[in-house]
C-alpha positions as CSV (number, residue, x, y, z in Angstrom):
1,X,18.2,41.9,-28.5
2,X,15.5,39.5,-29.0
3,X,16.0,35.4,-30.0
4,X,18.4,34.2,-31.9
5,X,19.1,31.3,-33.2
6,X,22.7,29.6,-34.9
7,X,24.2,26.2,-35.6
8,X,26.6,25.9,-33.1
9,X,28.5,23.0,-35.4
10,X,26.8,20.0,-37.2
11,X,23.4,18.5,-35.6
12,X,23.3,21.4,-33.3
13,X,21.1,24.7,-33.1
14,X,21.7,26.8,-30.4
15,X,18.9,29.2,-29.6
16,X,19.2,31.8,-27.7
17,X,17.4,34.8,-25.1
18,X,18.3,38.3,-25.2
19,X,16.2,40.3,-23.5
20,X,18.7,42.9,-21.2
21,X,18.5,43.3,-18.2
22,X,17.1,40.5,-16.6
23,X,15.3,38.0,-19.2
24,X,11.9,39.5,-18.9
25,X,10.3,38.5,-21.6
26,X,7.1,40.4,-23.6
27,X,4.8,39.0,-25.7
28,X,5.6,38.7,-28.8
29,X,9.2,37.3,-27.7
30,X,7.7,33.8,-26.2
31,X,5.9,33.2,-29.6
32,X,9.6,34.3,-31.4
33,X,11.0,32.0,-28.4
34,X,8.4,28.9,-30.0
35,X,8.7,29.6,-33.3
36,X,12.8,29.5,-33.5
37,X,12.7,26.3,-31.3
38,X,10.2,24.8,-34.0
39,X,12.4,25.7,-36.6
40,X,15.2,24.2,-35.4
41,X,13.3,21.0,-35.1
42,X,12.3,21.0,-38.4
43,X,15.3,21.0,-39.6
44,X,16.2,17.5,-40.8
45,X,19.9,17.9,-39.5
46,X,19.0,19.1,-36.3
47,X,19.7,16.2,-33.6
48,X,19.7,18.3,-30.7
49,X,18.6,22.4,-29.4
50,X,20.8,24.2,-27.1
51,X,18.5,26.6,-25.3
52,X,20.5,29.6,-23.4
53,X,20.7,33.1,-22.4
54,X,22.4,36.3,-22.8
55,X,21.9,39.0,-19.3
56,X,22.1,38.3,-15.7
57,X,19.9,35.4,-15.5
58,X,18.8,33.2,-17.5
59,X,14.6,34.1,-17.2
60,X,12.9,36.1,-15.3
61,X,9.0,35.2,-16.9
62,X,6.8,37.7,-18.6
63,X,7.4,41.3,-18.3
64,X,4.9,42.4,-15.8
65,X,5.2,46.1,-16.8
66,X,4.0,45.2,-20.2
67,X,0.8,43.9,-19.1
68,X,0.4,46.4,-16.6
69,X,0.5,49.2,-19.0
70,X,-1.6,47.9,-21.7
71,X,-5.2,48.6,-20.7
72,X,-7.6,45.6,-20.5
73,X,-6.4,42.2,-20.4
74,X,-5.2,41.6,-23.9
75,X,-1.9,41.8,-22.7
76,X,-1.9,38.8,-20.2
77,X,-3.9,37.0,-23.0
78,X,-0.9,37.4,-24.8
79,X,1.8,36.5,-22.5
80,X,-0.5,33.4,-21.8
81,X,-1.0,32.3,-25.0
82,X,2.6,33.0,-25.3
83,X,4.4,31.2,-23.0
84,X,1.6,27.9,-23.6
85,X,3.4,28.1,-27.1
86,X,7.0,28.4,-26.0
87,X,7.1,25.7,-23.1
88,X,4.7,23.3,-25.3
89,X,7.7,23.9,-28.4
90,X,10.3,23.0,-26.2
91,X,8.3,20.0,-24.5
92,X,7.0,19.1,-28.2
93,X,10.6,19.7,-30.3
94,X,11.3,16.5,-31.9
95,X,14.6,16.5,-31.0
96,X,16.3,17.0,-27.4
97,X,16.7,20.1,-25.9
98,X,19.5,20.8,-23.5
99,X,18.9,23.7,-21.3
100,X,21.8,26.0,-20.3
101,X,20.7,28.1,-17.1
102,X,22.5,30.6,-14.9
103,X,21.4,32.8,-12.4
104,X,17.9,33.3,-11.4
105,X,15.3,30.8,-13.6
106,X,12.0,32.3,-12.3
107,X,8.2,31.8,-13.7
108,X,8.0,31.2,-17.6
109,X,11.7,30.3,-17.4
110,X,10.8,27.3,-15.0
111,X,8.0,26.4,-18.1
112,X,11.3,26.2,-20.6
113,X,13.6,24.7,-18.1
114,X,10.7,22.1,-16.9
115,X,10.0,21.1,-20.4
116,X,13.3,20.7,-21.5
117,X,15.2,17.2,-21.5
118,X,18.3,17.9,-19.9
119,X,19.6,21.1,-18.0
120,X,23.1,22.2,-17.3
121,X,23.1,24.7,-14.6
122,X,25.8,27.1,-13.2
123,X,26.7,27.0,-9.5
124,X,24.8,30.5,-9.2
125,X,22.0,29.4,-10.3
126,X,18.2,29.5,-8.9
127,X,15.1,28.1,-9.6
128,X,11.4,29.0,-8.1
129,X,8.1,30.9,-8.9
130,X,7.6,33.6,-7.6
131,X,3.9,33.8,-9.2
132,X,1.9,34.1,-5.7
133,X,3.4,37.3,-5.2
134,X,2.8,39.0,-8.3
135,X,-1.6,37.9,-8.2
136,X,-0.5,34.8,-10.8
137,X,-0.6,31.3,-11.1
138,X,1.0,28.3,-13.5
139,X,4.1,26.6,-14.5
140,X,3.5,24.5,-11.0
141,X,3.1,21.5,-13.8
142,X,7.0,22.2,-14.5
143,X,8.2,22.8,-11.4
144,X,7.0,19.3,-10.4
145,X,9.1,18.0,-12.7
146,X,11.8,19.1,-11.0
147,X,11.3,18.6,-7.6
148,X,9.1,16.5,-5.3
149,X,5.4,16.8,-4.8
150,X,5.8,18.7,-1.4
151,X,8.8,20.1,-1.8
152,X,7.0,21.7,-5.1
153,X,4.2,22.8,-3.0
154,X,6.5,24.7,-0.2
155,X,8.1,26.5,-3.1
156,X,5.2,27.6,-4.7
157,X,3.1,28.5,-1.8
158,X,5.9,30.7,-0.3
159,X,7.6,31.9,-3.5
160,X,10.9,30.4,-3.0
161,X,13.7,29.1,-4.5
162,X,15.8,26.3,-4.8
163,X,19.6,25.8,-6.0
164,X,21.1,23.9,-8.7
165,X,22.9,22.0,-6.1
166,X,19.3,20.8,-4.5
167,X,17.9,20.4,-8.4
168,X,21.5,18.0,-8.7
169,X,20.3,16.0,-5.8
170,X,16.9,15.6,-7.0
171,X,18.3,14.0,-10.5
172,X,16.7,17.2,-12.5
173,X,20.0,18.9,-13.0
174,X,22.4,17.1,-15.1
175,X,25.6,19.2,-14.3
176,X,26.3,22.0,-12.0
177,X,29.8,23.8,-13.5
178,X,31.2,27.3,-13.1
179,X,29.4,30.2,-14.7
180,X,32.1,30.5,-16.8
181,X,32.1,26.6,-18.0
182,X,28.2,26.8,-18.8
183,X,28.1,26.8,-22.4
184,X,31.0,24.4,-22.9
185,X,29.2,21.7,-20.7
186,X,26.0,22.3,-22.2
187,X,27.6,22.1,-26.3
188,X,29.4,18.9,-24.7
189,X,26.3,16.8,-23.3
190,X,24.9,18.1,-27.3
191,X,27.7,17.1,-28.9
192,X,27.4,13.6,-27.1
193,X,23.9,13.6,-28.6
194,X,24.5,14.8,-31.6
195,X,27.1,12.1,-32.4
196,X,23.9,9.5,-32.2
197,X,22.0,8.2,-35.4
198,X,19.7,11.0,-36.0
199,X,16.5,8.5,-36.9
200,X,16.8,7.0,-33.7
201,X,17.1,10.4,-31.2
202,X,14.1,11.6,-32.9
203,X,12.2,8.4,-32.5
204,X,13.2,8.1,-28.6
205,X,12.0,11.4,-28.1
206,X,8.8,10.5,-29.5
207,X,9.0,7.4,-27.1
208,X,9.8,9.3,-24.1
209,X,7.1,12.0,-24.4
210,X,4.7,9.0,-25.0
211,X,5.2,7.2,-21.7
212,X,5.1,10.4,-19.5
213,X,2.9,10.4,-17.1
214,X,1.4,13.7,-17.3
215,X,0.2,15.4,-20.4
216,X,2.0,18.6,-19.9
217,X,-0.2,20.7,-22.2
218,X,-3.6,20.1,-20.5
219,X,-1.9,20.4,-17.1
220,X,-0.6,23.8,-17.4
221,X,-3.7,25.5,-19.5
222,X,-5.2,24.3,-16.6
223,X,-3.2,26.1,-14.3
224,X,-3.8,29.2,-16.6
225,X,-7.2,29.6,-15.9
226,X,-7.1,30.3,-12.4
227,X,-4.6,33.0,-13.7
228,X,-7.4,34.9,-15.8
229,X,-9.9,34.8,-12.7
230,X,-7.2,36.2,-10.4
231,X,-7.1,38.6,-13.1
232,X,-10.8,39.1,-13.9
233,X,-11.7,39.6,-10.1
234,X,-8.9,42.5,-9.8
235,X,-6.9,40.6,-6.9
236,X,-4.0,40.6,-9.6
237,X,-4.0,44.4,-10.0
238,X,-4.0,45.0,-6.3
239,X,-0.9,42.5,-6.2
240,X,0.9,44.4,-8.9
241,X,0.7,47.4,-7.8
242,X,1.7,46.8,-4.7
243,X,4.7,45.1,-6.0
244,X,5.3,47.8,-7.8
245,X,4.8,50.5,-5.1
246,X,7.5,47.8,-3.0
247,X,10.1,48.0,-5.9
248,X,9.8,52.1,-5.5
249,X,10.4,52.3,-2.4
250,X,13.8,49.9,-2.3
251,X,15.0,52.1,-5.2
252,X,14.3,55.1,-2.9
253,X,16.1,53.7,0.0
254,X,19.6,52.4,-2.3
C-alpha cells in the first residue's frame, strides 16, 4: 500500500497509487505521490512517467476522514499543501506524463489527471468534482483543461461527472480501451515516446509548459484559499458531517 514507483523497460518509470479501497488519499501520500514523480524526472534516462492505479478507481481525492478526525485544521493544511505539490510535480516533471485512469477520477485525482500530458482512460471511467458537496473548493483550474469553460462550470456547480467518451470528444482523452487493455495502451503511447531523442522530449516539454496560457500554480492556490475560509467559517464542517450522517444512513438501508 502506498506509491510505488518501477521502470517499466528503458526510458520509462511507471509510478503508481495504492491506496485500497477507493484511492483516497492522506496526507503524507500526495507529498510521497510528488516526490516519486520528481524522482523519476530526475533521472537522466527517464523520457517519459506512467502515472496509474491499483483499487477500484483510479482517485478518489483526499481522505476526508482523515481531516475530519484530526482536530484543528492542520490536517486540511496538509492535504492542501499536499496535493499543490503533487499536481504542480506532475504539471512541472520534465518529462511527459501519461496518465492511465479507470473508474471514478474525482477531486485531487482530476489535479493529476489535469496536469498530466496525455491520459489513457478505460471505457468505465469518470471524471468530476465532487468538492461542492463535501464544503470544498479547487482543482476547477484542471478540470478546465479538460473540458469547456461552461461545460466546466455545470460540472462543478452540480457535482457531476463526465465520461471518458465525452473527455474523447473534447480532445482531452487520448484513448478510451477496455479496462483490461489500460495499462498496455498507456506503456504503448510511452513507449512511442520513449523511442524519441531524450534531449529533445525534455526540451519540448519545457516549450509546451512555456506557451500555456494559464500558470497552473497560481490558478489553483488560488482556488485553495476559498477552501480555508469555507473551512475557517465552519460551513465545511456542517457539509461533512452531514455527508457523513448521509453515508450512515445508505449503509443502514443496504
Amino acid at each position: 500500500m502506498g506509491i510505488k514507483r518501477h521502470s517499466e523497460s528503458a526510458g520509462i518509470a511507471v509510478v503508481t497509487v495504492d491506496y485500497p479501497p477507493v484511492n483516497a488519499i492522506p496526507s503524507d501520500g500526495w507529498f510521497a505521490l510528488a516526490e516519486e514523480i520528481r524522482a523519476a524526472g530526475r533521472d537522466p534516462q527517464t523520457r517519459v512517467v506512467v502515472l496509474r492505479a491499483e483499487n477500484r478507481g483510479f482517485n478518489a481525492g483526499v481522505d476526508i476522514k482523515e481531516i475530519q478526525r484530526k482536530p484543528g485544521h492542520q490536517a486540511l493544511i496538509d492535504a492542501n499543501h499536499g496535493c499543490f505539490e503533487a499536481f504542480g510535480a506532475v504539471y512541472d516533471c520534465p518529462v511527459p506524463v501519461v496518465t492511465a485512469v479507470q473508474g471514478f477520477c474525482l477531486g485531487g485525482g482530476i489535479g493529476l489527471v489535469g496536469n498530466s500530458d496525455i491520459i489513457i482512460a478505460s471505457e468505465d471511467a469518470t471524471f468530476g468534482l465532487p468538492e461542492v458537496d463535501r464544503g470544498a473548493l479547487g482543482a476547477a483550474t484542471h478540470l478546465a483543461r479538460l473540458v469547456p469553460q461552461h461545460l466546466m462550470r455545470a460540472l462543478f456547480f452540480t457535482a457531476s461527472t463526465a465520461t471518458a467518451q465525452q473527455l474523447h470528444h473534447f480532445g482531452s482523452v487520448f484513448k478510451v480501451v477496455p479496462r483490461t487493455e489500460l495499462d498496455a495502451a498507456a506503456l504503448e503511447v510511452a513507449k512511442d515516446i520513449a523511442a524519441k531523442d531524450g534531449r529533445v522530449i525534455r526540451a519540448a516539454k519545457r516549450a509546451l509548459n512555456g506557451i500555456d496560457l494559464q500558470d497552473v500554480h497560481r490558478s489553483y492556490r488560488f482556488e485553495q484559499g476559498f477552501t480555508f475560509e469555507l473551512n475557517l467559517s465552519g460551513a465545511s464542517d456542517e457539509i461533512r458531517e452531514r455527508f457523513d450522517e448521509d453515508l450512515a444512513a445508505q449503509k443502514d438501508k443496504n
